[in-house]
C-alpha positions in Angstrom: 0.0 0.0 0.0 1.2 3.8 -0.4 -0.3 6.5 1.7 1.3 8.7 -1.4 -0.4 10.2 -3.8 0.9 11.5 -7.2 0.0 13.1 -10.5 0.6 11.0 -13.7 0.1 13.3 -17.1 -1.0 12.3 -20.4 -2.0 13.1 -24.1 -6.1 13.1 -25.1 -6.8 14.1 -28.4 -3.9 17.1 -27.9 -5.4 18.2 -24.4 -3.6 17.5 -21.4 -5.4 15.2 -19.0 -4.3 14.1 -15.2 -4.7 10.9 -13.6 -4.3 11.4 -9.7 -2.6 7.7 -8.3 -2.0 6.2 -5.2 0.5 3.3 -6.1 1.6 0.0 -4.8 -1.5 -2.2 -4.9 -1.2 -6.0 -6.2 -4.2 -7.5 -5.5 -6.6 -5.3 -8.3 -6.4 -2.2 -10.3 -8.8 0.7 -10.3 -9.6 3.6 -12.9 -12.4 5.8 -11.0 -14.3 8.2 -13.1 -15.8 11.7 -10.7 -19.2 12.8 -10.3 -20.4 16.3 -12.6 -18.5 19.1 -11.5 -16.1 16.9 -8.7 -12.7 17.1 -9.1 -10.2 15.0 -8.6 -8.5 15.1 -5.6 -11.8 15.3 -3.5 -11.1 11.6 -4.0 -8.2 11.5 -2.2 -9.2 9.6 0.6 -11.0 7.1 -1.5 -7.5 6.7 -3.3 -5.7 6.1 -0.4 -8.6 3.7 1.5 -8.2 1.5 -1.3 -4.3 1.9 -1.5 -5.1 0.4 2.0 -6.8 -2.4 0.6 -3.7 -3.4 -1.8 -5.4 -1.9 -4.7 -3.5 0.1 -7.3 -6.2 3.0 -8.3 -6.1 6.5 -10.3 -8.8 9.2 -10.5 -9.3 10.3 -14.3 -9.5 14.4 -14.0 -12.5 14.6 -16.1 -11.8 17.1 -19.1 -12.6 20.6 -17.9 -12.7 19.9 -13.9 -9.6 20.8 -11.2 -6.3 20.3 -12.8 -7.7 20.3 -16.8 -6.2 23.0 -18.9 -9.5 23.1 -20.3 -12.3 25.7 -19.3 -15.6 25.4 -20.4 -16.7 28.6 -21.6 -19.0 29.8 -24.7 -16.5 28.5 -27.8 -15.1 25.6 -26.1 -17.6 22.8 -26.3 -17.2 18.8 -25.7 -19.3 16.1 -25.0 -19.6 12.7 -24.0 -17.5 11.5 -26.9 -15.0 13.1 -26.1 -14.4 11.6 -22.5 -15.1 8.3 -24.2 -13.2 7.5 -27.1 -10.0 9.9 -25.9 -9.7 11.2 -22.3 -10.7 7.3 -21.5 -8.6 5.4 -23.7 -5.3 7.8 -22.9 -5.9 7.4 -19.5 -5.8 3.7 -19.7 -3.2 4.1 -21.9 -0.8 6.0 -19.1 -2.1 3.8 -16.2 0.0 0.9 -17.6 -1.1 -2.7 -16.8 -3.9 -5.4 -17.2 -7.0 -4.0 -17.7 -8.7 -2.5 -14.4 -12.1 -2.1 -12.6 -14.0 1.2 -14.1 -15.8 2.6 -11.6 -17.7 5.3 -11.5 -19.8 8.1 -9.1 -22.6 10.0 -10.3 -22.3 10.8 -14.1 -18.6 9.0 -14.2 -21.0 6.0 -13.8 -22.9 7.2 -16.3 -19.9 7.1 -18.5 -18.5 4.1 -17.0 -21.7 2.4 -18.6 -21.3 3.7 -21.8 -17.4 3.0 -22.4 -18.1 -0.3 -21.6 -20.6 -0.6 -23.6 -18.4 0.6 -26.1 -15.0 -1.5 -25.5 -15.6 -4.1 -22.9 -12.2 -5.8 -23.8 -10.6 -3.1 -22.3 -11.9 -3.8 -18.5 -11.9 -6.3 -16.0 -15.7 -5.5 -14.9 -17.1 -2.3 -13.6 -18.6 -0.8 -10.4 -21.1 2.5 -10.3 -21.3 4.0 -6.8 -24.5 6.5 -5.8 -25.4 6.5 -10.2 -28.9 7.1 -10.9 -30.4 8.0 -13.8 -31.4 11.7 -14.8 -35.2 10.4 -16.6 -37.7 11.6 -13.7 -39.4 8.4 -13.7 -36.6 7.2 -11.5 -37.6 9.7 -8.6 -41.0 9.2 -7.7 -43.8 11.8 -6.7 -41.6 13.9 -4.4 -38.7 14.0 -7.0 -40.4 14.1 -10.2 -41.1 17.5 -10.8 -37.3 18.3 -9.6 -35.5 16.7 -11.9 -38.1 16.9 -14.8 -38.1 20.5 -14.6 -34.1 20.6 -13.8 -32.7 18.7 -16.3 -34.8 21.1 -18.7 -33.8 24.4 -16.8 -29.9 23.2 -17.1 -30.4 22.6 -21.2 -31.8 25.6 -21.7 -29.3 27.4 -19.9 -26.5 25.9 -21.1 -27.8 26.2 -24.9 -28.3 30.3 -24.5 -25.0 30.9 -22.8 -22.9 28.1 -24.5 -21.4 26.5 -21.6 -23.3 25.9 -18.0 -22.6 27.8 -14.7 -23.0 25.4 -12.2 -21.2 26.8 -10.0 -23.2 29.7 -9.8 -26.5 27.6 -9.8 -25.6 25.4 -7.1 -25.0 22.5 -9.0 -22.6 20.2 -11.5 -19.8 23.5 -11.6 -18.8 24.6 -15.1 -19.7 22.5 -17.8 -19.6 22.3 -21.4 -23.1 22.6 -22.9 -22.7 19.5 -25.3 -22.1 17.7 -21.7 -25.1 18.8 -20.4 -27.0 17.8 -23.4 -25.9 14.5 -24.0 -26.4 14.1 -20.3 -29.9 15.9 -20.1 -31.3 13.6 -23.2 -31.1 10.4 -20.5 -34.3 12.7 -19.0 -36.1 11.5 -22.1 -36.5 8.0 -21.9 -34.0 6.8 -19.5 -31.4 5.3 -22.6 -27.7 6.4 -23.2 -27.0 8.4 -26.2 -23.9 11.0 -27.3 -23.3 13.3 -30.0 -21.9 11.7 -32.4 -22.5 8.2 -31.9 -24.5 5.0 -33.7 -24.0 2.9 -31.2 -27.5 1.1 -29.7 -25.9 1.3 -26.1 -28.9 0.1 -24.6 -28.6 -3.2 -26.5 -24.8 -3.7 -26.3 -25.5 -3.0 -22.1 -27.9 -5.5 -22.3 -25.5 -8.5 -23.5 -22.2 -6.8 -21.5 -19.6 -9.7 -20.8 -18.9 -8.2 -17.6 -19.1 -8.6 -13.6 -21.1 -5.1 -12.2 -21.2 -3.7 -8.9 -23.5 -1.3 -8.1 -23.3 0.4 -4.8 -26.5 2.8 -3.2 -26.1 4.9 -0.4 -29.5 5.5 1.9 -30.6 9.0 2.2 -29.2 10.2 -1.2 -31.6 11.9 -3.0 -29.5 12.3 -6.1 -29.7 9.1 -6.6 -32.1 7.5 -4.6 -32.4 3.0 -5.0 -35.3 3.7 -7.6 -33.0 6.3 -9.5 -29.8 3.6 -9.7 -32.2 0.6 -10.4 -33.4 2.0 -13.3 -29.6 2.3 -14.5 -28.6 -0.9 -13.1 -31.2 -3.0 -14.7 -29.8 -2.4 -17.8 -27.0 -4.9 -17.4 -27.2 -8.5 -17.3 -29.2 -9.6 -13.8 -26.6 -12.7 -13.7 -23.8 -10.5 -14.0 -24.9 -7.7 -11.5 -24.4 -7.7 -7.9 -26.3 -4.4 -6.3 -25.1 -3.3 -2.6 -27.3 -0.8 -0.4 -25.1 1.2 2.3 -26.7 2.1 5.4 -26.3 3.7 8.9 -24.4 0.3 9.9 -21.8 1.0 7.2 -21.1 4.2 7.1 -21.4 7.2 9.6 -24.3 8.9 9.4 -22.7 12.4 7.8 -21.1 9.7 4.7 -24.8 8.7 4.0 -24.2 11.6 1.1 -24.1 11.8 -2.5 -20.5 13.0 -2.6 -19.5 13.1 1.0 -19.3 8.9 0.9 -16.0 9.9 -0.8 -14.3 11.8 2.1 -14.9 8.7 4.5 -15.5 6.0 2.3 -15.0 3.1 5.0 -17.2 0.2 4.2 -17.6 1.4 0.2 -13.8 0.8 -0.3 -14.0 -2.4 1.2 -17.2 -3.5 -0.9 -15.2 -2.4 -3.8 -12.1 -3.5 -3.1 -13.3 -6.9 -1.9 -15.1 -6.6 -5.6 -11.9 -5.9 -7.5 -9.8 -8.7 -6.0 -12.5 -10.7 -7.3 -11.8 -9.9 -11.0 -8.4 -10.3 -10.5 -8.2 -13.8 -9.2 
């Protein structure tokens, strides 16, 4: 284990991107993928809980986030694609080795479903933790009209200024506004789709050759069991193992969307426990 952690740098389609790495594992490798607007080192502890597990993991900064050159403003516009078929591949590309665990939180799980879908050779399995979907079907009553009506409001936004301020809205900081539409079309009909893309990912979900975790966190209203169920169900039942975290796994101020990450406890040892599966 390494209670170090590092930044490895790499080429994506001529941007710079940043892997942050705690080093040492040999019992399973990890490439996480952040939430909307998260950046990378607000992983740390995560890193270094499963560095204490004898797992070798790297955060992907996610293009435009903490340590990105990029800054999404009106002019500079990416989308989905872009994470997937360059900032992915280069980052698996610089964090050298068999092919690892890609888990993701939030909308990295979103995108940790969708590069699977597209090249499942390239991973050992993949894990979402606190992922649910954005359609409003996946809320209920109470959460409906909230994400119905938000997913709209952030679309709009994003479309008349060019880029998203989420970090003067109170939510997903600065984005690019082809991000927030291929993420916002989920609110449709509850199916992946990106700019630029044929591919039926729904189907190619549907038959995915690999192990899945999926890990829910009681009391998030982000994503709520109903919200992640309706993402995880599009895998293969017999592939899929779903996990529920409670008040007897974590401490009650962890039973968060995001704050999970600061004191991961009992999620790193689900995962890691998960990952040393895949690699036996």
């Amino acid at each position: 284990m390494t209670d170090e952690l590092d930044w490895l740098r790499f080429s994506a389609g001529g941007v710079e991107g940043a892997l942050r790495v705690a080093r040492g594992g040999t019992e399973g490798r990890v490439l996480f993928l952040p939430a909307m607007g998260v950046s990378a080192t607000y992983y740390d502890p995560f890193l270094l809980a499963l560095a204490a597990e004898n797992i070798d993991a790297a955060v992907l900064e996610l293009r435009g986030q903490g340590e990105s050159p990029v800054r999404p403003k009106r002019g500079t516009d990416f989308g989905y694609l872009e994470i997937l078929r360059e900032d992915v591949p280069a980052a698996l590309e610089a964090f050298d080795g068999p092919p690892p665990v890609l888990v993701g939180h939030s909308l990295g799980g979103h995108l940790t479903m969708m590069f699977a879908a597209e090249r499942p050779d390239a991973l050992a399995a993949i894990a979402l933790i606190a992922c649910g979907t954005a359609w409003p079907g996946g809320y209920g009553r109470r959460g409906w009209a909230r994400v119905y009506f938000g997913t709209r409001a952030m679309r709009a936004v994003s479309s008349v200024l060019g880029w998203y301020p989420g970090h003067k809205l109170g939510f997903g900081g600065k984005q690019p506004k082809q991000l927030i539409h291929d993420w916002a079309g989920m609110a449709r009909g509850n199916r992946y789709g990106a700019r630029g893309s044929s591919l039926d990912y729904e189907a190619a979900l549907g038959e995915l050759p690999l192990e899945a975790l999926g890990i829910s966190i009681e009391g998030d209203h982000n994503a709520p069991t109903a919200a992640m169920n309706a993402v995880l169900d599009k895998l293969p039942a017999e592939r899929l193992t779903r996990r529920h975290m409670t008040a007897s796994d974590l401490p009650e101020r962890s039973l968060d969307h995001q704050r999970w990450a600061r004191e991961p406890g009992a999620i790193a040892t689900e995962l890691a426990a998960f990952v040393r599966a895949q690699s036996r």
